[in-house]
N, C-alpha and C positions, 0 to 999 in steps of 0.2 A: 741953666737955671730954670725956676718954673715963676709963671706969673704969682704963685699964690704961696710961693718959697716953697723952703723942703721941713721938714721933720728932722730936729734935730736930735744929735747923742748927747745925752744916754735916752736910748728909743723907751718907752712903756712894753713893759713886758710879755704883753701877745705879741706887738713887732717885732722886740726885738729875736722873740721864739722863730716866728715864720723866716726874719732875714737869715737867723741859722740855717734854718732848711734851704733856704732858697737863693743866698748868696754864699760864693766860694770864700773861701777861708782867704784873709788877708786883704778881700774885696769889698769895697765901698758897696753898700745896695743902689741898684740903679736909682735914677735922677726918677723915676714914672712911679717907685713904690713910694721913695721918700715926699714926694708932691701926693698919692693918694694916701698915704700912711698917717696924714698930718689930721684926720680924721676917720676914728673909730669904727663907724657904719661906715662910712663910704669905703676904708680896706674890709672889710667884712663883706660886703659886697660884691668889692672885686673879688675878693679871693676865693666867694662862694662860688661866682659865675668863672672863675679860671679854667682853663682845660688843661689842668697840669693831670699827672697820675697817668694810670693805665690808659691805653687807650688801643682800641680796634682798629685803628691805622698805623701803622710803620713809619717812622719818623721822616723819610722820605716823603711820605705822604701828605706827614703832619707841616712839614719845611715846605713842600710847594704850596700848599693851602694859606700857608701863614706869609708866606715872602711872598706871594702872589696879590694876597688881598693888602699886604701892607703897601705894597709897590702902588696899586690902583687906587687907594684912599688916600693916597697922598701921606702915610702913613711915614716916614724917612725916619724917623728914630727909630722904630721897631724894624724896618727892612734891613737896617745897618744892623742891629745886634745877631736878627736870623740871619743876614745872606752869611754875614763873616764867620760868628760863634757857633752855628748848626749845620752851614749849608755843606764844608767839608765831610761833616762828619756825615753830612745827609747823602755824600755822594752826588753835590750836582754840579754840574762844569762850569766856569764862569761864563761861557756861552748859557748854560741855561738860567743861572742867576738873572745875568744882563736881559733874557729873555722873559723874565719874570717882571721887569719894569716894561721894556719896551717890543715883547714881541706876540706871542698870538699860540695859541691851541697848534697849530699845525704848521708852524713858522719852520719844521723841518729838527728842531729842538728838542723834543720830548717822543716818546713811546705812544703807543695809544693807551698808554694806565694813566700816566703822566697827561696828557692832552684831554683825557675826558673831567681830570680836576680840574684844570685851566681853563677848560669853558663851561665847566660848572659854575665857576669862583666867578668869572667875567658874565655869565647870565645873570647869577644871582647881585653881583653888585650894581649891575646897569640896569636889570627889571625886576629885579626883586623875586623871581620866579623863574622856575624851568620848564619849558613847554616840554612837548611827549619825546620832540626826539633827544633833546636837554638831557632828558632824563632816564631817556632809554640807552646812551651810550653811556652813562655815571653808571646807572643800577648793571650794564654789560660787565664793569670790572669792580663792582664793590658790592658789599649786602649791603642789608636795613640798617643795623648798627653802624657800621663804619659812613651811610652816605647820612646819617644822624648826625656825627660826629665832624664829616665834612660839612656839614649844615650853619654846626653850632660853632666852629672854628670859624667860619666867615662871618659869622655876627660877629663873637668877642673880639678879633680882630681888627676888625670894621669900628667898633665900638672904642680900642684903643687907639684908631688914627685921630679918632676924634677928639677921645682925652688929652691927648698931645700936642693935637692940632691945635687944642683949647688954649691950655697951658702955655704953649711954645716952646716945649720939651725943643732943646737941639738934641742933636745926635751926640749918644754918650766918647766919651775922649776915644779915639781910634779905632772908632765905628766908619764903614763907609756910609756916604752922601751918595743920594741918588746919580748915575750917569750923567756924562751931558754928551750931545750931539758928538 
């Protein structure tokens, strides 16, 4: 549930347009749209700032940046929908999922493509900035647009643990919950 309930059916119909696009046929819309949906500007908002559509990174890419920062904000709704719903299809092993909550840039897990977003993602959420070598090993395996796009994927991101952390979004039905020891 959300602290501030959901949006209910029958949606108004710019929702109920975007839930076409954006939820699967036969599926309820997640519990995060129906909690920001329940207000006009505020889905307008998210959805301007969304990083849906094309994008200069590889899904791969986009799945470690997203499960990476959701892991670190304390983000569990969102971590549970990427690790499950994208992470297969992202190609990442449940070693490196689990690595995504509790392990490190060079924990022996990841490539050095894979490892220089992991401590992109982990500079940028613990000082908000990447010093010269930060950013001399990011800009080693990416261009300008793509470390752009890794940039802006760790705000929105960052920006949803919060929404939810807000809220008290649980994790939608047969989503995993973060690890335990």
């Amino acid at each position: 549930m959300s602290r501030i309930g959901l949006l209910q059916q029958p949606f108004p119909e710019p929702f109920a347009a975007d839930m076409a696009k954006m939820t699967a046929p036969g599926r309820e819309p997640l519990t995060l749209f129906t909690s920001i949906g329940q207000s006009p500007r505020a889905w307008e908002r998210f959805t301007a700032a969304a990083m849906s559509g094309p994008s200069p990174l590889s899904m791969r890419d986009r799945e470690v940046v997203i499960i990476r920062t959701s892991a670190k904000t304390g983000g569990e709704y969102e971590w549970g929908i990427h690790s499950k719903v994208f992470g297969k299809q992202a190609e990442l092993t449940p070693e490196q999922v689990r690595s995504t909550f509790d392990g490190h840039a060079d924990d022996g897990n990841w490539n050095e493509h894979d490892a220089a977003l992991i401590a992109a993602t982990d500079a940028l959420l613990t000082r908000h900035k990447l010093d010269d070598a930060e950013f001399a090993r990011l800009s080693g395996q990416f261009d300008t647009a793509q470390i752009l796009e890794i940039i802006q994927l760790i705000s929105f991101y960052h920006g949803i643990a919060m929404i939810t952390g807000a809220l008290d979004l649980q994790p939608e039905a047969g989503m995993p919950r973060f690890p335990t020891a």
